[in-house]
C-alpha positions in Angstrom: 73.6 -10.5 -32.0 71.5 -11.7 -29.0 71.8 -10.7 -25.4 73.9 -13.8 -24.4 76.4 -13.1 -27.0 76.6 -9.5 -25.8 76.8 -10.3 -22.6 79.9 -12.9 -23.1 81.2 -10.5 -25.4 81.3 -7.6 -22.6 83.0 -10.3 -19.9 85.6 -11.6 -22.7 86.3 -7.2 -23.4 86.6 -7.2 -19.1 88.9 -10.2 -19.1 91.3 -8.9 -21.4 91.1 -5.3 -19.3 91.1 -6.4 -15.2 93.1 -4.1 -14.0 91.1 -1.4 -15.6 87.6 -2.8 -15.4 88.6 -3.7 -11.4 89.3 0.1 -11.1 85.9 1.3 -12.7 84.1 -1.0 -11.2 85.8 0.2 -7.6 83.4 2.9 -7.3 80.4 1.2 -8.0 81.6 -1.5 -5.0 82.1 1.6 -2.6 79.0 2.9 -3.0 77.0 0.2 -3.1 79.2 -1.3 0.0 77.9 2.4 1.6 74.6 2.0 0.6 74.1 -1.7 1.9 76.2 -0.9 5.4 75.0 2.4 6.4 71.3 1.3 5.9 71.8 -1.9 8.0 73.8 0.3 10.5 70.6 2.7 10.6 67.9 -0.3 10.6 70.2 -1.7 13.7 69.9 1.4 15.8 66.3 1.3 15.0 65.8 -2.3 16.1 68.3 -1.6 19.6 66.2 1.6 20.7 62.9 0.0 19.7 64.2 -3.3 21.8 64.9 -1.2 25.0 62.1 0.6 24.9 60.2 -2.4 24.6 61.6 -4.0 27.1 60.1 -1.1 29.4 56.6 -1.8 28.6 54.7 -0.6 25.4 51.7 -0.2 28.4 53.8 1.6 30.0 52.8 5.5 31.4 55.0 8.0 33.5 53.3 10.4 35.3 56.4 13.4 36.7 55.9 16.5 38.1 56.0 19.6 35.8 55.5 22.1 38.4 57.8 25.3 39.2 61.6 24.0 38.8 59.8 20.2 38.2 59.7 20.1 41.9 58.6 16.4 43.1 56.4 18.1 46.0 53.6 17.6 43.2 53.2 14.1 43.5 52.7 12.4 46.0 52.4 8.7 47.6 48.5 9.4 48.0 48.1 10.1 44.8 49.7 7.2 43.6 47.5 5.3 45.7 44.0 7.0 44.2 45.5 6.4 41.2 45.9 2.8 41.7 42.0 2.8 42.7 41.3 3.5 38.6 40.0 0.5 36.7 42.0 -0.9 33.9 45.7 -0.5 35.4 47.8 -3.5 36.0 50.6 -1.9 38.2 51.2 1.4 40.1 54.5 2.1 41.1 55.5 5.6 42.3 59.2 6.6 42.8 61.6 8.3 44.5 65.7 7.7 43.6 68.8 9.4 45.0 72.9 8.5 44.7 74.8 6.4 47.0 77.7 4.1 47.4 76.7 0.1 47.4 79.2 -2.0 49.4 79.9 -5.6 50.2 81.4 -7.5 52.9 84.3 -8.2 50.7 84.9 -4.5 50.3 83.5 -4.0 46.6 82.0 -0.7 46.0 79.8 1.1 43.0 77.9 4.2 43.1 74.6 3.6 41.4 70.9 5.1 42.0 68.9 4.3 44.7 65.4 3.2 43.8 62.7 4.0 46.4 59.1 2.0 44.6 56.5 -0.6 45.5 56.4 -4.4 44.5 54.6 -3.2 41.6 57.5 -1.6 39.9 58.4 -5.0 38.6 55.5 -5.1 36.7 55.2 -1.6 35.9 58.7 -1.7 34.6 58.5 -5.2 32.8 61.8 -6.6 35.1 62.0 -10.6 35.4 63.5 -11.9 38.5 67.2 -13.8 37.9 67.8 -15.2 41.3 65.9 -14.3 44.8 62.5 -12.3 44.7 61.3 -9.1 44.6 60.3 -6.6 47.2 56.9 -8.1 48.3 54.0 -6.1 49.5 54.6 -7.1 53.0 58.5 -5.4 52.8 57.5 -2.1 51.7 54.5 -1.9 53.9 57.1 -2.8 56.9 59.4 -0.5 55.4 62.4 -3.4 55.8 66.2 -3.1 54.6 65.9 -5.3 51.6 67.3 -4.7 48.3 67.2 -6.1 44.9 69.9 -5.5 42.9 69.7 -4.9 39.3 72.2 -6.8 36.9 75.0 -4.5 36.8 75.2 -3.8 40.4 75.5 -7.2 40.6 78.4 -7.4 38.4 80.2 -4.4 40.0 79.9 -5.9 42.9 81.1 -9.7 42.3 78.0 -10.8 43.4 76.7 -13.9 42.0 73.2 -16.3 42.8 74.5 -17.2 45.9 74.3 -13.4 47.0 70.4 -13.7 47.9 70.3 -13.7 51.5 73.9 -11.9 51.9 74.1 -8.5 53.4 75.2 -5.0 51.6 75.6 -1.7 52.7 74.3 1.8 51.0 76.0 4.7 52.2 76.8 2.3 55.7 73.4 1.1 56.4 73.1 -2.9 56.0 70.4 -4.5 53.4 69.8 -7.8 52.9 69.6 -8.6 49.6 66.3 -10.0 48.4 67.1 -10.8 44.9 69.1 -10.0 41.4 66.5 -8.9 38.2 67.8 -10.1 34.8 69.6 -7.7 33.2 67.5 -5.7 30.0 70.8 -4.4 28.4 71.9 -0.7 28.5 74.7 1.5 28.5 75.4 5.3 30.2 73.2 7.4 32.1 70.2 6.0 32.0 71.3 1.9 32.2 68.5 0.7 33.7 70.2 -2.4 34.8 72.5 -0.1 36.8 70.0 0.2 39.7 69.2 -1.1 43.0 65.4 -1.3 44.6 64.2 -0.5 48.3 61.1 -0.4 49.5 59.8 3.6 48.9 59.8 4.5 52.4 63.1 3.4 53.2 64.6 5.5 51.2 61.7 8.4 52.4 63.2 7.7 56.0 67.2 7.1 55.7 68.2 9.4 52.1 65.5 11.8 50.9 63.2 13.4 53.5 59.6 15.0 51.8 56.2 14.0 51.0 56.6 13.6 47.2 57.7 11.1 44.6 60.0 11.6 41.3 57.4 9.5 39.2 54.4 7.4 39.3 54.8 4.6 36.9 51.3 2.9 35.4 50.9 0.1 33.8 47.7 -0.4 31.5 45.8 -3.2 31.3 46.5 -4.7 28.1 42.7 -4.8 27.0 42.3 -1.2 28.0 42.8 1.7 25.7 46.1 3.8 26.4 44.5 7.0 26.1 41.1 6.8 28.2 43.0 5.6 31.2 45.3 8.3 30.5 42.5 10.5 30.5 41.0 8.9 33.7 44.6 9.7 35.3 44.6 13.5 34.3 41.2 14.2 35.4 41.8 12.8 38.9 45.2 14.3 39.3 43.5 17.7 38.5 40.3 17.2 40.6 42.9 16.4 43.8 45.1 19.0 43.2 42.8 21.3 43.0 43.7 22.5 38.9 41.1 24.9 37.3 39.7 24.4 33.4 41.7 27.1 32.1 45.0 26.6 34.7 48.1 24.4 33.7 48.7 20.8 35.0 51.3 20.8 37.3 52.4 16.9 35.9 53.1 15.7 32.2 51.4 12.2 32.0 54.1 10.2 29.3 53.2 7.7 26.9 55.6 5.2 25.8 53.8 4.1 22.4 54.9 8.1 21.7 58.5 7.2 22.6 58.1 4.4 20.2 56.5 6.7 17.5 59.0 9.0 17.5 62.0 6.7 17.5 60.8 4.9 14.8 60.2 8.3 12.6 63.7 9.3 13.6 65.7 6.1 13.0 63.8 5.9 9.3 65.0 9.7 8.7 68.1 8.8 9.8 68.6 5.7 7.3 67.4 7.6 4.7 70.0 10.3 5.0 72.7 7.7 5.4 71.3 6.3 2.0 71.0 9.4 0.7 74.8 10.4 1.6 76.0 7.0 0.2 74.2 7.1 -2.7 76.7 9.8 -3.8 79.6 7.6 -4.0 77.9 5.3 -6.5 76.8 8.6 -8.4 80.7 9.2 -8.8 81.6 5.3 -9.1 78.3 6.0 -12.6 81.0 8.5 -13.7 84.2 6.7 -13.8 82.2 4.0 -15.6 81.2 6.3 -18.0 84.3 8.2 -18.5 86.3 4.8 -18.8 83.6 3.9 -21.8 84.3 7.2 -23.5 87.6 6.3 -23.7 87.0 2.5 -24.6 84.7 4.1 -27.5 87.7 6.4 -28.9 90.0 3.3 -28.8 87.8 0.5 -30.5 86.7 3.5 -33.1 88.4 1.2 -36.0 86.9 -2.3 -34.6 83.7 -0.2 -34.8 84.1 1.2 -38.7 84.8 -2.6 -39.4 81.5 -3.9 -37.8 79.7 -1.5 -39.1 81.2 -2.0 -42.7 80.2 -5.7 -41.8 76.4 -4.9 -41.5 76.3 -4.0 -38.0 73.3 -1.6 -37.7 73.5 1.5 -35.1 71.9 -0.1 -32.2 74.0 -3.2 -32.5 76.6 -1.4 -31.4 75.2 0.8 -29.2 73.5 -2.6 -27.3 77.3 -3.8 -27.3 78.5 -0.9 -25.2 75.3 -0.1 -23.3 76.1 -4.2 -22.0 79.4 -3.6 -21.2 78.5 -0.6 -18.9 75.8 -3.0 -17.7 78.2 -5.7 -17.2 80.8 -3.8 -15.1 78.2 -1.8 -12.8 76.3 -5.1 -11.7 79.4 -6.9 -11.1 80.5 -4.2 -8.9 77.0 -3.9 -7.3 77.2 -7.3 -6.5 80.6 -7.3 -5.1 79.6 -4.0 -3.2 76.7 -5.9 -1.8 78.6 -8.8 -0.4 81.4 -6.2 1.0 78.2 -4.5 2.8 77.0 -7.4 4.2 80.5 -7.9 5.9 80.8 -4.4 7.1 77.4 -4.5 8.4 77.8 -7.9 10.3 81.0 -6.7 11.9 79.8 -3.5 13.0 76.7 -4.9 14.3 78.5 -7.8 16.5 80.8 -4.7 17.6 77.5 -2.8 18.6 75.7 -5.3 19.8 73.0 -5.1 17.9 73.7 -8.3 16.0 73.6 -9.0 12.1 70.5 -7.4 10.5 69.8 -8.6 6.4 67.2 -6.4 4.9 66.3 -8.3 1.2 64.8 -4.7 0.5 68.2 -3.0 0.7 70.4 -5.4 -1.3 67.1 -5.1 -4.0 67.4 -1.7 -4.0 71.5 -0.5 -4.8 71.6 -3.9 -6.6 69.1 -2.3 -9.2 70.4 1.2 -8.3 74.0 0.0 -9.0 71.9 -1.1 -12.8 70.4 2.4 -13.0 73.7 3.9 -12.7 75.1 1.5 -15.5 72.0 2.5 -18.0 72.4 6.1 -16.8 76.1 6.5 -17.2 76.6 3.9 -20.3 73.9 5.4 -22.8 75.8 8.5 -23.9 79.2 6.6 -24.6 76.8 4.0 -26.3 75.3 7.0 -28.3 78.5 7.8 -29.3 79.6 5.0 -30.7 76.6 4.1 -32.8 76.9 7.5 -34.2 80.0 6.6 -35.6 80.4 7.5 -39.3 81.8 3.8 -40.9 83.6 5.6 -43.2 85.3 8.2 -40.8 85.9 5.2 -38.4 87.9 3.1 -40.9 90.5 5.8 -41.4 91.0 6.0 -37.3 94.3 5.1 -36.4 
């Protein structure tokens, strides 16, 4: 009997059994429905992390202090000026933030940090411009009351393009807004659209007294090699503070291709344990099939006897029943599949993260879902090509 003939012989066994064959095969369509939707969900939360961190700058280096209690006092405006006199860097932008209440004319209010920087900071942090300018060189040296407002401020606020040239207040003292940056996306704590920019010494004179900065931020030149100007940075931060060969640096110099490094390792372990964890369901969905073919063998033991009696060798039948395990677990792989696909499309638009379709993954618990069917369908095959003809002709 050729494969085509088994293979319509297994479907016409299935039609005549749906309620059962849609029950075995319910397994199989959980797990692969698993398999295919916590994958995607893990290969989203890659792509969203790796997107925002992009959208910081892959050039991107953070110099903080690491002193005593990370005290700022070990950075300072002058060194993020001899910094800036390095070759290679596109940007400096040191930084000082605190908390305060934003205000409008109308009465609208947010909390939101207070960004003390340079006009550099745009490029430095990779922000585009939505309506306005930015803080231009001639502002911060002047130390004047401008503000840009970040995207979410903006929102909080009710502030819309024609707010460029308006007036707000933080904590009571009056800004004129300069612009409104295009909004990166972010949520919680660290939102960097949640954010308004001064000039540095604004903030230095009005909300946090001192001589240091929180951070410098550093943008590389993009034909420059990330770790010789982070070595050019170290060196002169240790020559001016005055740090011996054997003493600790009293700053952490950040890379963000690191950040990127490590997310990616992480996301990747993380899909692979959410694989790993689905991939159990279709283990269990392998042994209902299995368990219902056991029992499909002990009823068809006479139809067996009487093919055999026919001339139907061993492996004919064990083909026939090897098929029909086949013939479930790939119809409920691929109905697992397109289940997964849905889960994963709604769960992404609810993220935000969009629909994400990885040909590698539906590949993979497609023939995984086959695997399960050769694994779990062989020893009820066996079992029915060991039948004994004769024994099988007196089953009732």
């Amino acid at each position: 009997m050729s494969a085509l003939e088994l293979v319509r012989l297994a479907l016409s066994r299935l039609r005549r059994g749906r309620i059962r064959a849609a029950l075995t095969m319910l397994g199989v369509i959980i797990g692969v429905a698993s398999v295919v939707g916590l994958v995607s969900v893990g290969r989203g939360t890659t792509a969203r992390i790796t997107a925002q961190l992009n959208s910081l700058g892959t050039n991107l280096l953070t110099i903080s202090p690491s002193g005593v209690g990370g005290s700022t006092s070990t950075l300072t405006l002058d060194d993020a000026t001899a910094i800036a006199g390095l070759g290679g860097l596109a940007g400096v932008a040191p930084e000082i933030q605190t908390q305060a209440a934003v205000a409008t004319s109308t009465t609208n209010t947010t909390t939101t940090s207070i960004v003390g920087t340079s006009a550099d900071y745009l490029t430095v942090r990779a922000y585009e411009v939505w309506q306005g300018t930015f803080l231009t060189p001639v502002a911060v040296d002047r130390a004047l009351r401008q503000v840009v407002l970040g995207a979410t401020v903006a929102t909080n606020l009710g502030l819309g393009a024609d707010a460029v040239g308006s007036q707000v207040t933080i904590a009571g003292i009056p800004f004129q807004v300069a612009g409104i940056l295009q909004p990166k996306g972010g949520a919680g704590f660290a939102n960097p659209d949640d954010q308004v920019l001064v000039p540095l010494g604004v903030v230095r004179k009005y909300f946090v007294g001192g001589t240091g900065v929180r951070s410098i931020g550093v943008s590389v030149a993009p034909n420059v090699d990330m770790q010789t100007a982070r070595d050019a940075i170290s060196e002169l931060l240790r020559v001016r503070h005055g740090i011996g060969a054997a003493d600790t640096d009293d700053f952490s110099i950040f890379d963000q291709t690191q950040l990127l490094a490590a997310a990616s390792t992480i996301s990747d372990t993380l899909t692979l344990l959410l694989g790993g964890i689905a991939s159990i369901a279709l283990i269990v969905g392998g042994i209902g099939i299995m368990n219902i073919m056991l029992v499909s063998v002990r009823e068809r033991t006479r139809e067996i006897g009487i093919r055999k009696a026919l001339g139907a060798r061993g492996r004919d039948i064990l083909s026939q029943f090897l098929i029909e395990a086949l013939t479930l677990s790939l119809i409920g792989g691929l109905i697992g599949v397109l289940l997964g696909l849905a889960v994963s499309a709604v769960i992404g638009r609810i993220a935000g993260w969009g629909f994400i379709f990885d040909p590698t993954t539906i590949a993979v618990a497609t023939l995984f879902s086959l695997g399960v069917g050769i694994v779990f369908g062989v020893w009820p095959a066996r079992q029915a090509a060991r039948l004994d003809p004769v024994i099988a002709l007196r089953y009732e």
